[in-house]
C-alpha positions as CSV (number, residue, x, y, z in Angstrom):
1,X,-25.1,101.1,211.6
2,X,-23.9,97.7,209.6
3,X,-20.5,97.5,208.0
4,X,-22.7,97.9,204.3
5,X,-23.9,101.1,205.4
6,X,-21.1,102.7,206.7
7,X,-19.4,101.9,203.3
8,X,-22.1,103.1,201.3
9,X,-21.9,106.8,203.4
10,X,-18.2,106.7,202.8
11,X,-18.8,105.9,199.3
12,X,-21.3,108.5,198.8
13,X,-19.2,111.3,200.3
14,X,-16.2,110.0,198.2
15,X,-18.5,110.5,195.1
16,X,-19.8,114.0,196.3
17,X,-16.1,115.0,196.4
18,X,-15.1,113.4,192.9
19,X,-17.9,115.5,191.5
20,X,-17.5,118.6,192.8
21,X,-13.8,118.9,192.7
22,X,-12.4,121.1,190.0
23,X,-11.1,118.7,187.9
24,X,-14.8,116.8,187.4
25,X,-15.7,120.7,186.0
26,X,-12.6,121.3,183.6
27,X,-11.4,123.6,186.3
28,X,-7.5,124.3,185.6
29,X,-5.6,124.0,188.8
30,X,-3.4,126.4,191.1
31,X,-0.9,126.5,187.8
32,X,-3.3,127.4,185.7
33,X,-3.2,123.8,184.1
34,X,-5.4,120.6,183.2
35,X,-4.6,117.5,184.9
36,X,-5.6,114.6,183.5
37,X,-7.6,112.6,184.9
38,X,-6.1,109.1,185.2
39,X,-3.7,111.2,187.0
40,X,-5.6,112.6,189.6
41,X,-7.3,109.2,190.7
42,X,-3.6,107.7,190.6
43,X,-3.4,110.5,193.3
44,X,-6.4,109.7,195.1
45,X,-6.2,106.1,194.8
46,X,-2.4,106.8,196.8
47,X,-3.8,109.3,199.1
48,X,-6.8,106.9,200.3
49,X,-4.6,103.7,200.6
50,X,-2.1,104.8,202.4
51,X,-3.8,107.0,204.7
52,X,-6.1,103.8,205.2
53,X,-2.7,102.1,205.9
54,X,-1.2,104.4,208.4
55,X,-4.1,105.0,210.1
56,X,-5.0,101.3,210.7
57,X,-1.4,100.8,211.9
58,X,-1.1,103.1,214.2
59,X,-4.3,102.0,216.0
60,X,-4.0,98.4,215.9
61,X,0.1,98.9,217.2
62,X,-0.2,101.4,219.6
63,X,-3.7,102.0,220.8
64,X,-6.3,99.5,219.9
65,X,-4.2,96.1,220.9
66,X,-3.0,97.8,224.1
67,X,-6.8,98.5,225.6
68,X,-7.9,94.9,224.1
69,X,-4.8,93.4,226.6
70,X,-5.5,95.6,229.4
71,X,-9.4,94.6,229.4
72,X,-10.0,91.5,228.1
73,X,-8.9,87.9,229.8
74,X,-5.5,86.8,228.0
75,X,-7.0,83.9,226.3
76,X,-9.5,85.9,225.1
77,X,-7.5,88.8,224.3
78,X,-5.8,86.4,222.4
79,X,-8.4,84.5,219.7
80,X,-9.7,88.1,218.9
81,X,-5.9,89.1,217.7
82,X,-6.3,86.1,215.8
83,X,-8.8,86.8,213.9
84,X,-8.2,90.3,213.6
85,X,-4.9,90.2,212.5
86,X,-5.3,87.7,209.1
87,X,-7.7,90.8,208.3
88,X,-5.6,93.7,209.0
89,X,-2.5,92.2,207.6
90,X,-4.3,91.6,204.4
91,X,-6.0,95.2,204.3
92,X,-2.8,96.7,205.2
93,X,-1.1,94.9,202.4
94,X,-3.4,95.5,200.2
95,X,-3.5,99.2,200.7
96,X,0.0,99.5,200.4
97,X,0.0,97.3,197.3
98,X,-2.4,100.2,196.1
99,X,-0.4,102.6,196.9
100,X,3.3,101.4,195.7
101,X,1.6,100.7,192.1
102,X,-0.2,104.2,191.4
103,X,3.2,106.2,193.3
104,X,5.1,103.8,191.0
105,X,2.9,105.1,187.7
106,X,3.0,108.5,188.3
107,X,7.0,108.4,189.0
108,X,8.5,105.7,186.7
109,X,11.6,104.7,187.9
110,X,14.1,106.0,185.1
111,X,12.8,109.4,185.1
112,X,12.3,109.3,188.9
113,X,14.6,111.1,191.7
114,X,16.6,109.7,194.1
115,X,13.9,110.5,196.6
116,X,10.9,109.3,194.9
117,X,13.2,105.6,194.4
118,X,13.4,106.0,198.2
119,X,9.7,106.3,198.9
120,X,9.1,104.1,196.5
121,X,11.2,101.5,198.4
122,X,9.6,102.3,201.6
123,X,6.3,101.6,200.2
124,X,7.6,98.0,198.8
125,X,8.7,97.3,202.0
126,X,6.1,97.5,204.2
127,X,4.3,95.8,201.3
128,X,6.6,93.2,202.0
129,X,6.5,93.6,205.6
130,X,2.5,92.9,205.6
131,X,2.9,90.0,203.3
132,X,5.6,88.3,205.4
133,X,3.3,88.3,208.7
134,X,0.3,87.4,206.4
135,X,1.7,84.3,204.7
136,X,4.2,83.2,207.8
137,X,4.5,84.7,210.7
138,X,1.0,84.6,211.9
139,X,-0.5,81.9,211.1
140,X,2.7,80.5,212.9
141,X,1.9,82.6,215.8
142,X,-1.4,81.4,215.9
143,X,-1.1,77.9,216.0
144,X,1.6,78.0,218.3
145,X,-0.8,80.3,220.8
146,X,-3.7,77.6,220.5
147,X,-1.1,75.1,221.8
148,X,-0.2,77.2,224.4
149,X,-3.6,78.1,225.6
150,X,-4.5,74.2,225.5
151,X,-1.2,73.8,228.5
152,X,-2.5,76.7,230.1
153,X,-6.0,75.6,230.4
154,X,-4.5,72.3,231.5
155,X,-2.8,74.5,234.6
156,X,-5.9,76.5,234.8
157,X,-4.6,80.2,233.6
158,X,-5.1,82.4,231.2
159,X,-8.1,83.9,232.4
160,X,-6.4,87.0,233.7
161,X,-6.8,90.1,232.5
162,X,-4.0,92.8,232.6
163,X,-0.9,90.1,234.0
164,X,-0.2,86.3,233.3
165,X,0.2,83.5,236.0
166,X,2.1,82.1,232.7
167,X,6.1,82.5,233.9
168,X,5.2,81.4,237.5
169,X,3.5,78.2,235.8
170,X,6.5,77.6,233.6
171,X,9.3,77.6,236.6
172,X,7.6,74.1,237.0
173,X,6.3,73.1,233.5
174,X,8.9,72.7,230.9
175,X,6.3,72.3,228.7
176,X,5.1,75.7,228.7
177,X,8.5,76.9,229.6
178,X,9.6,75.6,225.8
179,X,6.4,76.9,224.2
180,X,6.9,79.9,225.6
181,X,9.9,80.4,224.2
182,X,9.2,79.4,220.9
183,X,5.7,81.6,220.7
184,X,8.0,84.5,222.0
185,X,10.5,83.9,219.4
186,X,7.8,83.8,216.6
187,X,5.5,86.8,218.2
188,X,8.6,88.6,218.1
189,X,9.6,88.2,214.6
190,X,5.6,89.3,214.0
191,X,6.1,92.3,215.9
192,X,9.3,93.2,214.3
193,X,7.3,92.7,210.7
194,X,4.8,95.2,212.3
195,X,7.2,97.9,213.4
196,X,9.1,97.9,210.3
197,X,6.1,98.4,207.9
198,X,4.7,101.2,210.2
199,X,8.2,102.6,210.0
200,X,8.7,102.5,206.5
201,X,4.7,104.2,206.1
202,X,5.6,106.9,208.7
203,X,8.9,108.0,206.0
204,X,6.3,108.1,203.0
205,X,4.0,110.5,205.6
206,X,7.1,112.5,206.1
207,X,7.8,112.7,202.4
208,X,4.0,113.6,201.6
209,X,4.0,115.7,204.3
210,X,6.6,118.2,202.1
211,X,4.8,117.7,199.3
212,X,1.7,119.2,200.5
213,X,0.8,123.4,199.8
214,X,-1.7,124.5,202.7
């Protein structure tokens, strides 16, 4: 099944929701009240950003990236990351772009809580987060990978899969030795960009989490 038609089935059981839900009927909720509308798809617009978020960045962090670096050879391994993570970065920020605006709607900051200003925050910041490793820390990392994979072909590695011959080439290549350090540096700061946005989405889950009657 193509990427179109996988959207179109999510789109279509999206709609089938929309339209049977109580609100499309002039149902009155569990308090016997009316929502409106633009403030139920505020809600739903929230709900499927940042679940769309959370989910992507716990798969790409902890479970996805890891079998890609056990299985594939490292230079490998490494131009698929780069052209997977321009897209999930952007998606990612997106979603949480999404997600910061409708939470910010529904809870305008005068009239807002101390704890919705906090979720709030933690929303903007792994907005932020996403938009720092979009803009600079990966295309950074990127092009200082391709220059490392050009020494490393040079020294004939990088084909491994699972373990490097990289720090064992670099006792006797300054070269590499400085690029490595400078790609670590950099990867790091990417990393760090990465943990703190899932961080700040996993406080929001804990916060919805609360919020939710089941």
């Amino acid at each position: 099944m193509g990427w179109l038609s996988r959207f179109v089935t999510a789109v279509t059981f999206l709609s089938i929701g929309v339209i049977f839900s109580p609100e499309t009927f002039g149902s009155p909720s569990s308090g016997g009240q009316r929502p409106p509308k633009l403030s139920t798809f505020l809600k739903l617009a929230h709900l499927l950003c940042f679940s769309t978020s959370w989910g992507a960045a716990l798969w790409v962090t902890f479970i996805g990236g890891i079998i890609m670096f056990k299985n594939l050879p490292r230079h490998q391994f490494g131009n698929l990351q780069s052209k997977m993570f321009p897209a999930y970065f952007a998606m990612v920020g997106a979603c949480c772009a999404i997600s910061a605006a409708s939470f910010g709607y529904l809870h305008p900051w005068k009239s807002s809580s101390v704890a919705e200003k906090y979720q709030l925050g933690f929303l903007l910041s792994a907005f932020a987060f996403n938009l720092a490793n979009l803009f600079v820390f990966t295309p950074m990392t990127i092009e200082m990978m391709k220059q490392r994979h050009k020494i490393e072909r040079e020294e004939k590695i990088g084909e491994e899969i699972g373990w490097t011959k990289n720090q064992e080439v670099a006792k006797v290549n300054p070269k590499l030795a400085a690029m490595n350090k400078k790609f670590g540096m950099i990867h790091g700061l990417s990393s760090l960009a990465n943990i703190m946005s899932f961080g700040s989405l996993a406080m929001h889950s804990w916060y919805l989490a609360g919020k939710i009657n089941l």
